[in-house]
C-alpha positions as CSV (number, residue, x, y, z in Angstrom):
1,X,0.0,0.0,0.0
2,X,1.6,3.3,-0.8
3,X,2.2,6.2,1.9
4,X,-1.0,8.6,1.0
5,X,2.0,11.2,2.8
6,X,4.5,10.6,0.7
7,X,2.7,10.1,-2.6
8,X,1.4,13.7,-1.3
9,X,4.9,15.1,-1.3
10,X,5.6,13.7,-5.0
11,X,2.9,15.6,-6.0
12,X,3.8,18.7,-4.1
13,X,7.4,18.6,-5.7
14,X,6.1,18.4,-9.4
15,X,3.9,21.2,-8.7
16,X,6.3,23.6,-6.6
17,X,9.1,22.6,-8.6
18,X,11.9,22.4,-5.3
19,X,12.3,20.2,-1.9
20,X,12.9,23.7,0.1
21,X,9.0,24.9,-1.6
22,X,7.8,21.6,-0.5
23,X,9.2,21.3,2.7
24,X,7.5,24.9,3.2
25,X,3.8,24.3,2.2
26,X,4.0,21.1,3.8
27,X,5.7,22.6,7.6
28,X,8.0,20.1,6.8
29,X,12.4,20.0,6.7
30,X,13.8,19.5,3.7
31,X,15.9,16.9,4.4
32,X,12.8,15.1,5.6
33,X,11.0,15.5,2.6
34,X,13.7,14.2,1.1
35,X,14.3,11.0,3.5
36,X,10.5,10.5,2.6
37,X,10.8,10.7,-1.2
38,X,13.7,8.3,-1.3
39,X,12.0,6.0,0.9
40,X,9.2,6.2,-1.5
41,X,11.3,4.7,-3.9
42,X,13.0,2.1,-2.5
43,X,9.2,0.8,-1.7
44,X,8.3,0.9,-5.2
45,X,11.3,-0.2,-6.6
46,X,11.1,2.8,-9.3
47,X,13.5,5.6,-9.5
48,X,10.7,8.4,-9.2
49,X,13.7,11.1,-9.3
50,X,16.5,12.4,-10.9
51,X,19.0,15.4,-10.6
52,X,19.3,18.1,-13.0
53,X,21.8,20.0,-12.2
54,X,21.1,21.5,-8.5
55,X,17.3,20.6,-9.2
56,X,15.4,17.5,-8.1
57,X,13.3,16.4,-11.4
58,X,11.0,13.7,-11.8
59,X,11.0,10.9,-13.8
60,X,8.8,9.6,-16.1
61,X,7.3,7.2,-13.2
62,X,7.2,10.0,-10.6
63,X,5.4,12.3,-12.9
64,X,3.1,9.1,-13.5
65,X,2.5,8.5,-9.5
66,X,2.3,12.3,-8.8
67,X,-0.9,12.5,-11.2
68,X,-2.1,9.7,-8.9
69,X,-1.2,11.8,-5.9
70,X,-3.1,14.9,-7.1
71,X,-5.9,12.9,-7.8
72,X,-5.8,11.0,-4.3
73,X,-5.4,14.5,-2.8
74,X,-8.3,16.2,-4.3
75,X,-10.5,13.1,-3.6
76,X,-9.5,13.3,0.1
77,X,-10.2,17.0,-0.1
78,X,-13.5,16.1,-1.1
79,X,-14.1,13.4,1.7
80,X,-13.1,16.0,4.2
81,X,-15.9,18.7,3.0
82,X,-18.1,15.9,2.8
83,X,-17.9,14.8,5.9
84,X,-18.1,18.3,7.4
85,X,-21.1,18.4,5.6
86,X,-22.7,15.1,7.1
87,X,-21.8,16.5,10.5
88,X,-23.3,19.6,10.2
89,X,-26.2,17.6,8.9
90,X,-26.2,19.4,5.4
91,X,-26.2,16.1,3.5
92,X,-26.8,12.3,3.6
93,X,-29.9,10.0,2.4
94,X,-32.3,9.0,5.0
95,X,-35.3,6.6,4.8
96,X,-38.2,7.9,6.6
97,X,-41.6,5.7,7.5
98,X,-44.4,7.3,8.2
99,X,-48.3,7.1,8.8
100,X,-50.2,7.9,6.0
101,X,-51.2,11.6,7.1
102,X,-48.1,12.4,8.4
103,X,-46.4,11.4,5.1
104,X,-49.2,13.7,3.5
105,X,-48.6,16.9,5.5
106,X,-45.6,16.6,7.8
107,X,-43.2,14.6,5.4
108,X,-44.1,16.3,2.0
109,X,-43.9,19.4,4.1
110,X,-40.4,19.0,4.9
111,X,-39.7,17.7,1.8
112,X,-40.9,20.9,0.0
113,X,-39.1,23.0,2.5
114,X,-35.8,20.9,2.0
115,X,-35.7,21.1,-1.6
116,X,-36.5,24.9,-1.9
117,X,-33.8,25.6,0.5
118,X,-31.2,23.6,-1.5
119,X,-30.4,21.0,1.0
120,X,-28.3,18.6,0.2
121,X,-30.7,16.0,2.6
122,X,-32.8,13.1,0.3
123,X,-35.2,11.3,1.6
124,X,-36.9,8.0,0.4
125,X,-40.4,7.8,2.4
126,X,-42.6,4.9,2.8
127,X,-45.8,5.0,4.2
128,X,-46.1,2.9,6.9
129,X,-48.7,2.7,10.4
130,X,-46.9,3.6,13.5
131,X,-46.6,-0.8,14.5
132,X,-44.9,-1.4,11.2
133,X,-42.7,2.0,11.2
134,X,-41.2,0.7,14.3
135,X,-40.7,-2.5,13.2
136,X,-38.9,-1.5,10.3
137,X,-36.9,1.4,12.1
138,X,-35.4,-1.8,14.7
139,X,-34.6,-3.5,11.4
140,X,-32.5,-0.7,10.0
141,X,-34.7,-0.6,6.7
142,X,-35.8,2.8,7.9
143,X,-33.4,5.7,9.4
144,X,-36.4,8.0,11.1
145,X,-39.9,6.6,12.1
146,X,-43.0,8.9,12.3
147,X,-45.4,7.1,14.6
148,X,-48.5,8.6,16.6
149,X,-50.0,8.0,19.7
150,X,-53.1,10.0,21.3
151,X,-53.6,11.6,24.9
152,X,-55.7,8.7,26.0
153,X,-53.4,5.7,24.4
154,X,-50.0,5.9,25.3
155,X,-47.4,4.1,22.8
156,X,-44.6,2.2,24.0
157,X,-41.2,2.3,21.6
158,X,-38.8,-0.9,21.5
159,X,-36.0,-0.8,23.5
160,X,-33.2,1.0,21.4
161,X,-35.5,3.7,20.0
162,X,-35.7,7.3,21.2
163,X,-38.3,9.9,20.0
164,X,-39.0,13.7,19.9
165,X,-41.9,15.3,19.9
166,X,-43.0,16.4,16.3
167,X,-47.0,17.6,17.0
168,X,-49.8,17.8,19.1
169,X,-53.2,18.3,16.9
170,X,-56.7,18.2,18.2
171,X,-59.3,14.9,17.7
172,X,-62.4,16.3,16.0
173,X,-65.9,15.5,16.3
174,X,-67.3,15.5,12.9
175,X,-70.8,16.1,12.4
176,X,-73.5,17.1,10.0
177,X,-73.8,21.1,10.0
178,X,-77.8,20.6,10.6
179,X,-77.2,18.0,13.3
180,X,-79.4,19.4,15.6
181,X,-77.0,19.1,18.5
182,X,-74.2,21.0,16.4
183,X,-73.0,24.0,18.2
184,X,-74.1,26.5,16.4
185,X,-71.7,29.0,19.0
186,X,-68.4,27.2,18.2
187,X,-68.3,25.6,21.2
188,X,-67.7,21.9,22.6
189,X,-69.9,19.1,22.6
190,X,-70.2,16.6,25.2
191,X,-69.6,12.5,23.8
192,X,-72.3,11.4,26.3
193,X,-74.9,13.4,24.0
194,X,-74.3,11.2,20.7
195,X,-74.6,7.8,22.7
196,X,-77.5,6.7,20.7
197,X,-75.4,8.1,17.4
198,X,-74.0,5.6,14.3
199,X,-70.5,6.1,14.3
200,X,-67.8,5.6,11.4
201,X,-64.8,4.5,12.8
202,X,-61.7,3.1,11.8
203,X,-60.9,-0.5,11.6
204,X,-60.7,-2.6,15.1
205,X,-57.1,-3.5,13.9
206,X,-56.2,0.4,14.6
207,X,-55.1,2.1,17.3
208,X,-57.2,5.2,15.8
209,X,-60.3,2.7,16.9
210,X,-59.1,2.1,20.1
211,X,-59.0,5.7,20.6
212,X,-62.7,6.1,19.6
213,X,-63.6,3.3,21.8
214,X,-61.2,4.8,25.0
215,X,-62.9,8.8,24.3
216,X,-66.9,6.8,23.9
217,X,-66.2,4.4,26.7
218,X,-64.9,7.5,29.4
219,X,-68.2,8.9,28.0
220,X,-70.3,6.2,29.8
221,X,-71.3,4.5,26.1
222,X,-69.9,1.7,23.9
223,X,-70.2,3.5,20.3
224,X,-72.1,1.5,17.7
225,X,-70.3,1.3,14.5
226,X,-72.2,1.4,11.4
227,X,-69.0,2.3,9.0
228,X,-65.3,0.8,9.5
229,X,-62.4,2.6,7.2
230,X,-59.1,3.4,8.2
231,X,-59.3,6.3,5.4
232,X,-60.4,9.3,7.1
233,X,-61.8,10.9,3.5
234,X,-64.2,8.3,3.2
235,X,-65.4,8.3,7.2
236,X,-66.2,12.3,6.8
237,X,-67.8,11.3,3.5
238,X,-70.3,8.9,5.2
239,X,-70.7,11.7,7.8
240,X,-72.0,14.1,4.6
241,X,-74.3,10.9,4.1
242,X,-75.5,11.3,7.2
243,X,-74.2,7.7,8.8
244,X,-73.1,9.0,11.6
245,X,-70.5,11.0,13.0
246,X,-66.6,10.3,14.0
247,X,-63.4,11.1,15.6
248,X,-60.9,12.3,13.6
249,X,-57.6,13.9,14.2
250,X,-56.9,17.3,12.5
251,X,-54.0,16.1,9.8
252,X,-56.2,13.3,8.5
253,X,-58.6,15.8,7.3
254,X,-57.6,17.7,3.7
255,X,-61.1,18.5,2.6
256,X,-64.0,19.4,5.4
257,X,-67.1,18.3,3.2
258,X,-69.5,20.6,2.1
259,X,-72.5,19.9,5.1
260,X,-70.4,18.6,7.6
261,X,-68.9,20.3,10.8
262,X,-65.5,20.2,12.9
263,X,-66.8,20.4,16.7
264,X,-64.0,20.5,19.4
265,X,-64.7,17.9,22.2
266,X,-65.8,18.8,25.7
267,X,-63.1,16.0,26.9
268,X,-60.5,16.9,24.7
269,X,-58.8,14.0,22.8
270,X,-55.2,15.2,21.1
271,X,-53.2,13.2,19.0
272,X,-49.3,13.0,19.2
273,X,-46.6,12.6,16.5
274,X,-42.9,11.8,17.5
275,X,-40.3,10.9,15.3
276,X,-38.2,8.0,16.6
277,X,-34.7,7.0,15.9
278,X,-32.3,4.2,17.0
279,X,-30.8,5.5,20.0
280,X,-27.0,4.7,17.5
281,X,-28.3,7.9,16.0
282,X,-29.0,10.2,18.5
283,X,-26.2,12.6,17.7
284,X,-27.1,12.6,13.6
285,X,-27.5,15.6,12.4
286,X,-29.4,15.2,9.5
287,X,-32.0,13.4,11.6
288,X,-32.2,16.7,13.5
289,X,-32.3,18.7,10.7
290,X,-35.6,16.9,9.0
291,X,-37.4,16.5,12.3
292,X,-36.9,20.4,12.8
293,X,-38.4,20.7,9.3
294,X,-41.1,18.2,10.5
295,X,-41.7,20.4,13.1
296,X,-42.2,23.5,10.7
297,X,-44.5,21.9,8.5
298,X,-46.5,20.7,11.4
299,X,-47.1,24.7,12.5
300,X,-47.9,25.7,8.9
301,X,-50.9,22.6,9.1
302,X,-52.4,22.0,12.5
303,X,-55.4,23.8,12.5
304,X,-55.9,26.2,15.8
305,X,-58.1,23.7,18.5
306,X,-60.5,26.0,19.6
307,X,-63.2,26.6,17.2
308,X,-65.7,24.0,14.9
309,X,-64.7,24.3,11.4
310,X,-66.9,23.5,8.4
């Protein structure tokens, strides 16, 4: 393996032309730049220079090696700004899991703000509930998971994974806008009033129908559900139909339909997104750097909590 140092000072001496300009540039003696070179040589077994007159030339070979050395010199260069750049968390690719309206606000968020800003960050997202995010983030096919949790469901992380907070958004009551228990002041409405209500919920396989059952059951009611989808669009479309009403947190909801009505609860229920990592990358900075953007992108979309939208 040939000295990276001393192929450096080859390629120092065809550039600067003398040992004394080399020996300067490099904080070196001359002599020992010398002492290096010939060792350089007698490893190679190639005379790599030559004397003319009181200057030391290279040969044919040495100019050969010294375009090598430039070459290994500029690509070490490169490595080093690089790698300042992954610490200061300016670069790297990162593979992100996340929930399906996470990956719709929060992700494309941040990825929007990342590429308008130039970063140097790339992402490769797959869309992924919170159980299976984990799982994939513990078997290093993802770098970042985005997983939720709600005020009155905990979630516990494997062991190995740490999380920050990302969001806190507000658990809707959604209703028809001529329901006649609607609020018609924008304020709260009591879960014990819609006992007797239909409700659209998501699948029993979810925590988000846990959640309904938790918020129903404190309530003093087991809801009745006519409608099961885990796609919030369709539960607030089945609202406009007037099947019943439903919980639903604040970033699953793009459209409000025309007719139906975002009531805040009396017992408020709020949602929570954290982004986990392996606790091997606590200290990455690119992980920081996209979860503040996460952050951002949550503040531009959460809707304020304290009056009924429709």
């Amino acid at each position: 393996m040939i000295d990276v140092r001393k192929l450096r000072m080859l390629a120092e001496l065809e550039r600067l032309g003398t040992v004394a300009a080399v020996a300067e540039a490099l904080h070196l003696t001359a002599p020992g730049v010398s002492q290096q070179l010939n060792a350089l040589e007698r490893e190679l077994g190639v005379p790599l220079t030559e004397r003319r007159g009181r200057r030391l030339a290279l040969t044919p070979a040495g100019v050969l090696l010294a375009g090598h050395g430039r070459e290994v010199m500029d690509r070490l260069s490169l490595a080093e700004l690089e790698v300042d750049a992954v610490r200061r968390g300016a670069t790297g690719a990162y593979r992100v899991a996340a929930f399906p309206s996470a990956a719709r606000t929060l992700v494309a968020g941040a990825w929007a703000a990342l590429d308008a800003a130039g970063s140097g960050l790339e992402l490769e997202v797959a869309t992924l509930e919170p159980e299976d995010a984990l799982a994939a983030l513990a078997a290093g096919s993802a770098d970042l998971a985005i997983v939720h949790s709600y005020s009155n469901i905990p979630r516990e992380l494997p062991n190995g994974v740490l999380a920050e907070p990302i969001a806190e958004e507000p658990v809707w009551l959604a209703v028809r806008a001529d329901d006649p228990l609607a609020p018609r002041d924008g304020g709260a409405l009591e879960l014990a009033a819609l006992s007797e209500r239909r409700w659209i919920a998501p699948d029993a396989a979810f925590s988000c129908y846990e959640m309904v059952e938790r918020a129903c059951g404190l309530a003093g009611f087991r809801p009745r559900i006519a409608v099961q989808s885990v796609d919030f669009a369709v539960q607030l479309a089945f609202v406009a139909a007037g099947a019943g009403v439903a919980l639903v947190p604040d970033l699953t909801v793009e459209r409000v339909p025309d007719g139906v009505m975002l009531v805040p609860l009396a017992a408020p229920v709020s949602r929570f997104t954290h982004a986990a990592r392996r606790s091997a990358l606590r200290d990455d900075a690119g992980l920081d750097n996209i979860a503040a953007e996460l952050r951002a992108a949550a503040h531009r979309s959460i809707r304020p909590s304290a009056a009924p939208h429709g």
